[in-house]
N, C-alpha and C positions, 0 to 999 in steps of 0.2 A: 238187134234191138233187145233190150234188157226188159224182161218178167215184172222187176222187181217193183214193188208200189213205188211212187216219191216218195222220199221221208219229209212227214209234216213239222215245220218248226214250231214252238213254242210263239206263243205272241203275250206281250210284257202286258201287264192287267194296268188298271187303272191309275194303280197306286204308286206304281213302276214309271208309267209314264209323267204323272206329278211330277217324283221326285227330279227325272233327270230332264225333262223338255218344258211340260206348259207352266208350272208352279215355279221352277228352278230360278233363281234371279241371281245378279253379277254383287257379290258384298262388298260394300264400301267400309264398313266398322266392325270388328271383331271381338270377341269377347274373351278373357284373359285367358280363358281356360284353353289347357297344354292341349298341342297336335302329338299324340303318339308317336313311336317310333314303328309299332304296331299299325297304323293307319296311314302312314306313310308308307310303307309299307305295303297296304291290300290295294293302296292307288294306284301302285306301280304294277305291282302283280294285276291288274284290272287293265289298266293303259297297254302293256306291254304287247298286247294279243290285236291292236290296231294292225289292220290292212295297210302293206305299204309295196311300193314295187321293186320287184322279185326275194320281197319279203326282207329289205335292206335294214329295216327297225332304224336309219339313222338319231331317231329323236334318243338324246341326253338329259337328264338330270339333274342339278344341284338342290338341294336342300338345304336351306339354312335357317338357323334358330337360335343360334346365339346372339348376344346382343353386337357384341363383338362382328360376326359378318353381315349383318343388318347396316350396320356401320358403316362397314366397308363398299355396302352395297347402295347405301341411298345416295351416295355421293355423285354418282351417276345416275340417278332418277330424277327423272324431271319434277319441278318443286310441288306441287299439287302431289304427289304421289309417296313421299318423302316419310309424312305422318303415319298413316294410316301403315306403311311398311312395316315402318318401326313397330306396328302396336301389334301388327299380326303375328299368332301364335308360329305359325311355320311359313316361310315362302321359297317357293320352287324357280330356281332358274333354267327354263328349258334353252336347250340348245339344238345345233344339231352337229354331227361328226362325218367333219368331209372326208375322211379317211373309211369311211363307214364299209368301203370295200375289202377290208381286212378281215371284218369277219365272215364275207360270204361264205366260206367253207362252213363254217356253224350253220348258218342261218339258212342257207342252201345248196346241202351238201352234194346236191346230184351234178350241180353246175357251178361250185363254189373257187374251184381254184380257177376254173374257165372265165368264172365271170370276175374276179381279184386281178385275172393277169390280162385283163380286159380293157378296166378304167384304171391300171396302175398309172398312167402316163395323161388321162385325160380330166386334168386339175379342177377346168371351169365345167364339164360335165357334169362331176363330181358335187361340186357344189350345188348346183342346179338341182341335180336331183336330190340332194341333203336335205336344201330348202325348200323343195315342196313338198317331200316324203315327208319332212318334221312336222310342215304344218296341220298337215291328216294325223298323224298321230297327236299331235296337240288337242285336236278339238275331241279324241275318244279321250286324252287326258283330261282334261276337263268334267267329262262326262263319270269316267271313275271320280273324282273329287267328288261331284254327287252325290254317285254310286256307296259312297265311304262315310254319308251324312254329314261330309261338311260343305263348304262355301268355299269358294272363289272367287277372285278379284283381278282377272287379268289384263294387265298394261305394258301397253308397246312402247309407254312413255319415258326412254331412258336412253342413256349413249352404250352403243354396245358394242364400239371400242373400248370406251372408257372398262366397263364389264367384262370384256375380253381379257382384257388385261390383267383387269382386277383377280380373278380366279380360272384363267385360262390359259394361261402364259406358255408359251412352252406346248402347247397341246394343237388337237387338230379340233377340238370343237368350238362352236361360233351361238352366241346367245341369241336367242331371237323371242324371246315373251318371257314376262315376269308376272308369277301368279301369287297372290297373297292368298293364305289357304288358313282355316280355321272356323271354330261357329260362329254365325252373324252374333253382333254387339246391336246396340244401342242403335235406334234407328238405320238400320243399315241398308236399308232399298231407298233407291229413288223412284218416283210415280213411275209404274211399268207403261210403256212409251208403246205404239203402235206396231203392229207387224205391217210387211209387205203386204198389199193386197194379192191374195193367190193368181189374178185372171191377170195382174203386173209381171209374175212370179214362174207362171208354170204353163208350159206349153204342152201342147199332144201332138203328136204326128202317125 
């Protein structure tokens, strides 16, 4: 048995907690001013470090801010979702990469070629676990947008064949949530809506 004290973590002050949980709200309207390529950026470097299992990181990327892939992109958004796209200074298409087995050796090198020549042959595993590893690291992405002082606006509401297509052609990654990122505009919350009740929510054993 080990001497050593526990190491004590850090716990997030008040201020910290606002920004990224009890204050934090989902932005419907955004205001014109540019998303960095700098902020963009520290989102990812933030997201990146999300828990996932045996550290697969499958969650993917896209960033777009031209008017030009905004374009390309709303055309598979469902119609309520369309405008507000368009207006957003930068918006992120996450994905995930069923192939995500390729980089074990990086990402875990103690067991990396073992575990690549593992799920090489096992397709719908593969996916499976893409798609839930993605969605965990989705909600710490979010959490870096935050983190980064801007807003978020994430919507499931889109074809994501049509998306696939659109900018995945050819590739092993599959889109699954579209974030509009930028600072809140003009009205841009709706009345903050109830929580779960805890005693609904959380159990003890």
């Amino acid at each position: 048995m080990s001497d050593r004290e526990p190491q004590a973590l850090d716990v997030l002050d008040d201020a910290g907690r606002k920004l990224l949980f009890t204050e934090a709200r989902t932005a419907n309207t955004f205001a014109a001013t540019a998303v960095t390529d700098g902020e963009l950026a520290m989102i990812w470097e933030l997201a990146r470090w999300s828990p996932s299992a045996a550290n697969s990181q499958p969650l993917r990327v896209l960033f777009v801010r031209t008017r030009e892939g905004k374009e390309h992109l709303v055309r598979h958004l469902d119609e309520g979702n369309r405008a507000k796209t368009l207006k957003a200074p930068a918006v992120a298409v996450l994905a995930y990469d069923t192939d995500f087995h390729e980089q074990m050796p990086t990402v875990f090198p103690a067991r990396g070629d073992m575990l690549r020549s593992a799920f090489a042959d096992q397709t719908e595993k593969r996916e499976s676990i893409a798609a839930y590893n993605s969605s965990l690291q989705t909600g710490v992405f979010l959490l870096a947008v935050r983190a980064a002082g801007l807003a978020a606006g994430p919507m499931a509401g889109f074809d994501e064949t049509g998306v696939n297509k659109e900018f995945f052609a050819g590739t092993s990654w599959r889109s699954h949530l579209v974030v509009n990122i930028g600072h809140p505009g003009a009205d841009p919350w709706f009345p903050r809506l109830p929580r779960v009740p805890v005693e609904a929510a959380v159990a003890w054993a």
